[in-house]
N, CA, C and O of each residue as an XYZ file, in Angstrom:
380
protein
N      91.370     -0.055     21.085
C      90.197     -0.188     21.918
C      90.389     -1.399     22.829
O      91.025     -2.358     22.394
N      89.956     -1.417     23.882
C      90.199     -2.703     25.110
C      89.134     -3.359     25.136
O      87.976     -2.947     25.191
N      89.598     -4.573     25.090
C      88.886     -6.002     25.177
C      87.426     -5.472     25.616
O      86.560     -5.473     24.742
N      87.211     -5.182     26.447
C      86.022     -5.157     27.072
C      84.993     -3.597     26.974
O      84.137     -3.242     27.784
N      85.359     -3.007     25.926
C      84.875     -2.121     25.223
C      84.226     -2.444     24.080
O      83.088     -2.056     23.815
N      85.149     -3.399     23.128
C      84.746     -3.785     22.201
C      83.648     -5.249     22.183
O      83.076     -5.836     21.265
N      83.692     -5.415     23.348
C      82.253     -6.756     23.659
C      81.223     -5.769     23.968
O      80.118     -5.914     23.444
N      81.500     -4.507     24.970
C      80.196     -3.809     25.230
C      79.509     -3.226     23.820
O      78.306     -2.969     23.792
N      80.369     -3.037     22.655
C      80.382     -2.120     21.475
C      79.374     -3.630     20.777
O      78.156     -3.666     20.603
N      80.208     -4.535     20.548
C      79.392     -5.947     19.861
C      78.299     -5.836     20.149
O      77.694     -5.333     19.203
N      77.525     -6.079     21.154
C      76.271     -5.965     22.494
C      75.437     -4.559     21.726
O      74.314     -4.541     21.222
N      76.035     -3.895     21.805
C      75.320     -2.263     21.150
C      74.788     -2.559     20.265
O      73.564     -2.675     20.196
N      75.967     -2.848     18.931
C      75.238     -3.432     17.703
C      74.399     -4.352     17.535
O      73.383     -4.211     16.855
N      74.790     -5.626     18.260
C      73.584     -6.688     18.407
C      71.972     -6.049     18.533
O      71.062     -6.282     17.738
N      71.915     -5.392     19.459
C      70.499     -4.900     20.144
C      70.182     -3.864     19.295
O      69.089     -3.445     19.674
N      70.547     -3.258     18.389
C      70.547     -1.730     17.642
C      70.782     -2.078     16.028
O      71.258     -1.438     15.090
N      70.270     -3.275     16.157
C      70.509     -3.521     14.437
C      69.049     -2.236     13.570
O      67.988     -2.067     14.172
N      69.311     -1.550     12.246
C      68.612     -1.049     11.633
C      67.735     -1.902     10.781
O      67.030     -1.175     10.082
N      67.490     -3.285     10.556
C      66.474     -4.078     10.370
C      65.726     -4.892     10.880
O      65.912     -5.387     11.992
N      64.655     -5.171     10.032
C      63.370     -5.986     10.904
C      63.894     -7.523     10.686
O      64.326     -8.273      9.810
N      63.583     -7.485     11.994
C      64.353     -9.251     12.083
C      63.314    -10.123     11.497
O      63.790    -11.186     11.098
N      61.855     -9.981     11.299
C      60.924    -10.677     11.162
C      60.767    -10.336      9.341
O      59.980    -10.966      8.634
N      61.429     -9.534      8.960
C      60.999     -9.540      7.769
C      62.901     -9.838      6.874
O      63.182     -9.412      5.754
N      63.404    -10.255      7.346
C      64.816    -10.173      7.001
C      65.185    -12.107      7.404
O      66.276    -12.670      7.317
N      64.033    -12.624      7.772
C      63.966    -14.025      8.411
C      64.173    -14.865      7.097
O      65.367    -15.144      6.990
N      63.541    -15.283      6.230
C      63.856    -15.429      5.206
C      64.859    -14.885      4.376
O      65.352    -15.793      3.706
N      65.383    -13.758      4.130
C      66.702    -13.512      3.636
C      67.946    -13.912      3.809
O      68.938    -14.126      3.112
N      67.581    -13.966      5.123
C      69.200    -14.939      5.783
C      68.791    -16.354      5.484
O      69.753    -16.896      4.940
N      67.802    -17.173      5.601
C      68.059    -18.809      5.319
C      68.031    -18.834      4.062
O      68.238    -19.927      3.536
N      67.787    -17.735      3.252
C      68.053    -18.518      1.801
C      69.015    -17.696      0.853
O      69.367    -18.318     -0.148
N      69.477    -16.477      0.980
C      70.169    -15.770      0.510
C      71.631    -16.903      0.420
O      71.760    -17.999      0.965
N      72.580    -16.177     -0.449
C      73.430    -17.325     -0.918
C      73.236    -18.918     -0.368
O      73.808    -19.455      0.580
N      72.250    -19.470     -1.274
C      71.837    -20.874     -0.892
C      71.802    -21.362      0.813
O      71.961    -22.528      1.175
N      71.605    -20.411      1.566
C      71.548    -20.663      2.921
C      72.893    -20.814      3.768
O      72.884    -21.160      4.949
N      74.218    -20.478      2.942
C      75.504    -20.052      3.459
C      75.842    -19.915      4.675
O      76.700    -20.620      5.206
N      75.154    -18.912      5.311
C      75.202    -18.055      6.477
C      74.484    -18.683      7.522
O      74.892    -18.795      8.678
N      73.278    -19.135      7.029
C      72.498    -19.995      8.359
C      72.949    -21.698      8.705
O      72.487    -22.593      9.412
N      74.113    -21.545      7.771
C      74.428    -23.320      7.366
C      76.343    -23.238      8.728
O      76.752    -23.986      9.616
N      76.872    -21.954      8.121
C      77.800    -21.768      8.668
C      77.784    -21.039     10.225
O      78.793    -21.126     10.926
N      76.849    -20.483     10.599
C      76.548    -20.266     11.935
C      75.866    -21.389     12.744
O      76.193    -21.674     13.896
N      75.311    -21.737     12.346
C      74.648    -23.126     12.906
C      75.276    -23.973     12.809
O      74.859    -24.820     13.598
N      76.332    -24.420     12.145
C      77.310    -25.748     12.336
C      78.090    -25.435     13.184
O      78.543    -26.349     13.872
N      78.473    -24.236     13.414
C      79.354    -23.514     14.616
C      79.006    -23.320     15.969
O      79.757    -23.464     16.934
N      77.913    -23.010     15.978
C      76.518    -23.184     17.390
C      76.448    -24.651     17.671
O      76.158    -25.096     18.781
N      76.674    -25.256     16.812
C      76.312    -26.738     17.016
C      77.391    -27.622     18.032
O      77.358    -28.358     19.019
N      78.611    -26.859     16.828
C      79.662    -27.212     17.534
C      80.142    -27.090     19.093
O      80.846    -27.891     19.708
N      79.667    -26.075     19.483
C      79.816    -25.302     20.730
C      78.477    -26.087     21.702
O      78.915    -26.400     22.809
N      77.455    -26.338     21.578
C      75.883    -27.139     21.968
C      77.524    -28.499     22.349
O      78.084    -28.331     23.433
N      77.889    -29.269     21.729
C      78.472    -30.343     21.812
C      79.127    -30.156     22.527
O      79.063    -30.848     23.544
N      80.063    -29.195     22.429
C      81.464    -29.906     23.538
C      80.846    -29.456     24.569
O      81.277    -30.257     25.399
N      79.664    -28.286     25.556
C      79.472    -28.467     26.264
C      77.830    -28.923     27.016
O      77.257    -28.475     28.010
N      77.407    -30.105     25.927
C      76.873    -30.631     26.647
C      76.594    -31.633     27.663
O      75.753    -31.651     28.561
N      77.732    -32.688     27.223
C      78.044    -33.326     28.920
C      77.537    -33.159     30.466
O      77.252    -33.900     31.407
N      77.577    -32.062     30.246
C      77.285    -30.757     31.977
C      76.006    -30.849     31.610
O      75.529    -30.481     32.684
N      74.837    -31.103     30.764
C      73.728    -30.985     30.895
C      73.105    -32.535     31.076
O      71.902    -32.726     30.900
N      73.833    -33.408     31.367
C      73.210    -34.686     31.469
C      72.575    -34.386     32.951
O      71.446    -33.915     33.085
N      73.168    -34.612     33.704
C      72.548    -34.723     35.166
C      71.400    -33.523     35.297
O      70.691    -33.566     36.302
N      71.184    -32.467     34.345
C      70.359    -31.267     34.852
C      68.898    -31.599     33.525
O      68.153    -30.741     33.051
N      68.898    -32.957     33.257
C      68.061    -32.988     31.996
C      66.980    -34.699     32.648
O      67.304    -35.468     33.553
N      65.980    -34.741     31.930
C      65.712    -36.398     32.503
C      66.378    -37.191     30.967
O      66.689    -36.566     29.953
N      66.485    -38.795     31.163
C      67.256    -39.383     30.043
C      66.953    -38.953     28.524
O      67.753    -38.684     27.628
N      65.419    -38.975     28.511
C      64.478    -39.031     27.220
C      64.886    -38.002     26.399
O      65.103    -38.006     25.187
N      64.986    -36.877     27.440
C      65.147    -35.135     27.057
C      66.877    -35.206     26.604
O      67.275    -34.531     25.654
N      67.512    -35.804     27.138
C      69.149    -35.575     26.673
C      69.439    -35.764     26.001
O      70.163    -35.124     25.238
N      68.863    -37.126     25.909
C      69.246    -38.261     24.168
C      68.630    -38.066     22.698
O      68.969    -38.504     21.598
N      67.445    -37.115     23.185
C      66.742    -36.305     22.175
C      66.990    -35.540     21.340
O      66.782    -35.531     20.127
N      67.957    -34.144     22.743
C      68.595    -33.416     22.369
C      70.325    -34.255     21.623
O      70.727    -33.921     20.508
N      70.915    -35.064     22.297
C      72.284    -35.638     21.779
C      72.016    -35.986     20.334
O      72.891    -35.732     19.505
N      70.635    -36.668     19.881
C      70.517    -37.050     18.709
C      70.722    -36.040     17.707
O      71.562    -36.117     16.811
N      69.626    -34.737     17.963
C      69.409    -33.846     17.283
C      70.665    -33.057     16.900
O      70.867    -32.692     15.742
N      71.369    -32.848     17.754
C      73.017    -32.303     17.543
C      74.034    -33.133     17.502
O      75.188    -32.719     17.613
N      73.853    -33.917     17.401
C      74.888    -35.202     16.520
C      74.308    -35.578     15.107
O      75.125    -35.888     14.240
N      72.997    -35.578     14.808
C      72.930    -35.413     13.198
C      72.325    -34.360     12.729
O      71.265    -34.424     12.105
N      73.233    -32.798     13.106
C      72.594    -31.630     12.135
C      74.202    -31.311     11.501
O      75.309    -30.983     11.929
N      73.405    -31.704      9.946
C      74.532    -31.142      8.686
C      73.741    -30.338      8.177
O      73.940    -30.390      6.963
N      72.728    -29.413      8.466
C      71.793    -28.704      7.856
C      72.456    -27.000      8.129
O      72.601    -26.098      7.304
N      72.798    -27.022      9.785
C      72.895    -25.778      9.943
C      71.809    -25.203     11.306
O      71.368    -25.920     12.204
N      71.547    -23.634     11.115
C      70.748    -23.319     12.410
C      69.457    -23.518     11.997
O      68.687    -23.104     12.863
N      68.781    -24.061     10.864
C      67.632    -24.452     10.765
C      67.270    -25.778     11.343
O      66.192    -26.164     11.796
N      68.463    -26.411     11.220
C      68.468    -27.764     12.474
C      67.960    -27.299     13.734
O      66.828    -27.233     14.215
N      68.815    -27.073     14.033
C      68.667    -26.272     15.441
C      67.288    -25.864     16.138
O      66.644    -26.241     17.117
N      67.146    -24.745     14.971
C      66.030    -23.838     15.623
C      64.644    -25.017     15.505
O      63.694    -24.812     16.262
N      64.583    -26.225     14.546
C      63.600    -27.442     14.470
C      63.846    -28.149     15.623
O      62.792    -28.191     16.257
N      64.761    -28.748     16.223
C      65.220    -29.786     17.007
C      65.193    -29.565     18.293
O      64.684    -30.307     19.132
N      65.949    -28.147     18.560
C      66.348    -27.840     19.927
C      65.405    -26.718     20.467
O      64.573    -27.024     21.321
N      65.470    -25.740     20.120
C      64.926    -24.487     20.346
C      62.814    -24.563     20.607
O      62.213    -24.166     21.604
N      62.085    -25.308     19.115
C      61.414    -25.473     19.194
C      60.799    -26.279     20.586
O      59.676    -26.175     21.078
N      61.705    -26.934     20.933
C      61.109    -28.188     22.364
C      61.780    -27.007     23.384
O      61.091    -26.392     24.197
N      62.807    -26.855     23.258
C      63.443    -25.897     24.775
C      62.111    -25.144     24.622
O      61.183    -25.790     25.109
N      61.796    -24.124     24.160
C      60.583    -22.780     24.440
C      58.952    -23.420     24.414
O      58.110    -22.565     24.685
N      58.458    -24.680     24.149
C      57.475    -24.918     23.882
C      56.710    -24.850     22.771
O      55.482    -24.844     22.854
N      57.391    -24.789     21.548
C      56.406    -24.197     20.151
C      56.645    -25.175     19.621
O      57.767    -25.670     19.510
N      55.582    -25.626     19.194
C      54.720    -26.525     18.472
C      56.189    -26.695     16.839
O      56.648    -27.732     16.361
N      56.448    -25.447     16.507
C      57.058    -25.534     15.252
C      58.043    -24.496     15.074
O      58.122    -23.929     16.164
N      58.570    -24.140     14.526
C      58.775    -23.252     14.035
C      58.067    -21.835     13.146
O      58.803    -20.949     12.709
C-alpha cells in the first residue's frame, strides 16, 4: 500500500472509530494505571517542545512562559496537557 493511502486509511479510522469517546474517557486515563494516556502525552509533549520556539513571537510573554512552564514540567502525561494547555488554548474553565 503507498504512503499516502495508508495516512488517508489512518484518517478513516481516526474519524470512524466504533466507540463513544465520551463514555470510553475514563477507560483510557485509568485502564492499565494510566499507561496509554501517560505514554501519548509524554510524546505530544515532546513534539509541543521542540516546536515551540516558532510560537514565541505569535504569543504575548505571560501566555508563552505559561505555556513553556506547563510543558517543561509535565511527567504526568496527556492529562497534563489537556489541564495546562488545552484548557486555556479553548477557554474552559477546567477540564
Amino acid at each position: 500500500m503507498g504512503k499516502q493511502a495508508a495516512q488517508t486509511l489512518d484518517g478513516a479510522v481516526l474519524y470512524g472509530t466504533p466507540w463513544s469517546v465520551a463514555k470510553g474517557n475514563q477507560f483510557f486515563f485509568e485502564n492499565c494505571y494510566g499507561l496509554f494516556q501517560k505514554v501519548i502525552g509524554l510524546s505530544l509533549n515532546s513534539k509541543i517542545r521542540s516546536i515551540l520556539p516558532k510560537f514565541e513571537p505569535l504569543m504575548g510573554k505571560e501566555d508563552f512562559e505559561e505555556l513553556s512552564h506547563a510543558i517543561s514540567t509535565n511527567t504526568s502525561g496527556l492529562d497534563h496537557i489537556d489541564k495546562h494547555v488545552y484548557c486555556k488554548m479553548f477557554g474552559y474553565k477546567d477540564t
